[in-house]
C-alpha positions in Angstrom: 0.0 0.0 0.0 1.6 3.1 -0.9 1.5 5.8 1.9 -1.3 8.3 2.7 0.9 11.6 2.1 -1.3 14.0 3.4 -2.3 12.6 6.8 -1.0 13.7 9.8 -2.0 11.8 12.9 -1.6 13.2 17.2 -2.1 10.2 19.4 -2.7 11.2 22.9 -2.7 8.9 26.0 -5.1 11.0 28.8 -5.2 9.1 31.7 -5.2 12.2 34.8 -8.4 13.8 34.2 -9.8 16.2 36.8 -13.0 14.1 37.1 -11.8 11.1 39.6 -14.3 9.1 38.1 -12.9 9.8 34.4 -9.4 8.7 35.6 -8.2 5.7 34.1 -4.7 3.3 34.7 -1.5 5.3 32.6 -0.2 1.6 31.3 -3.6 1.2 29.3 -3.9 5.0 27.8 -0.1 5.1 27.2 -0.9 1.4 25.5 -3.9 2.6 23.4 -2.3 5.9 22.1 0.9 3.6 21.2 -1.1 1.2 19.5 -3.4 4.0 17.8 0.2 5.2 16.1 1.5 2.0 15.3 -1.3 0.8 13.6 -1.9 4.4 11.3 2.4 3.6 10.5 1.6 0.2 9.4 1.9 -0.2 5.4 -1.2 -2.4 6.0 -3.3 -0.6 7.8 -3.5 3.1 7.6 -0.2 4.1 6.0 1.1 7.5 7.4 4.7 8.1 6.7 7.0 7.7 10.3 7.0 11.8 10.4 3.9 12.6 10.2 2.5 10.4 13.1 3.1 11.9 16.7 2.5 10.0 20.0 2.3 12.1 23.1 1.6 9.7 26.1 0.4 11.3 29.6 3.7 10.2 31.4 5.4 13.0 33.5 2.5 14.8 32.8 3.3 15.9 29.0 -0.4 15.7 27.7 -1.0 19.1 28.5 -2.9 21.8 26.5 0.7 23.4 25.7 1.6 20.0 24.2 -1.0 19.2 22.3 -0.8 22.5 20.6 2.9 21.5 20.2 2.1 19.0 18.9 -0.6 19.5 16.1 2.1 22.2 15.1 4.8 19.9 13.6 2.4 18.9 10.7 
């Protein structure tokens, strides 16, 4: 499958929300937002070139409004 040019993906793993009830375990949103980027890089799935598919994974506290802006920026 040749590869989808003009897509540009931001995964983001959110697992500290203010709502306790919203919160869920880091491993599986950091897992989710991985997978969610791996599989829109696979050839056989989605296609996006390496460079064009960001992951930014709520560890340290990175998935912040600053960051996401960041990141939708390197398109």
């Amino acid at each position: 499958m040749p590869h989808f040019q003009h897509g540009h993906a931001l995964s983001i793993g959110v697992a500290d929300y203010q709502e306790p009830r919203l919160r869920l375990p880091r491993p599986i949103t950091v897992a989710d937002a991985t997978g969610v980027a791996d599989a829109l890089k696979d050839p056989s799935v989605a296609a996006y070139p390496d460079a064009q598919v960001h992951l930014l994974p709520d560890s340290g506290r990175r998935a912040t409004r600053a960051e996401v802006v960041k990141g939708r920026a390197k398109k």
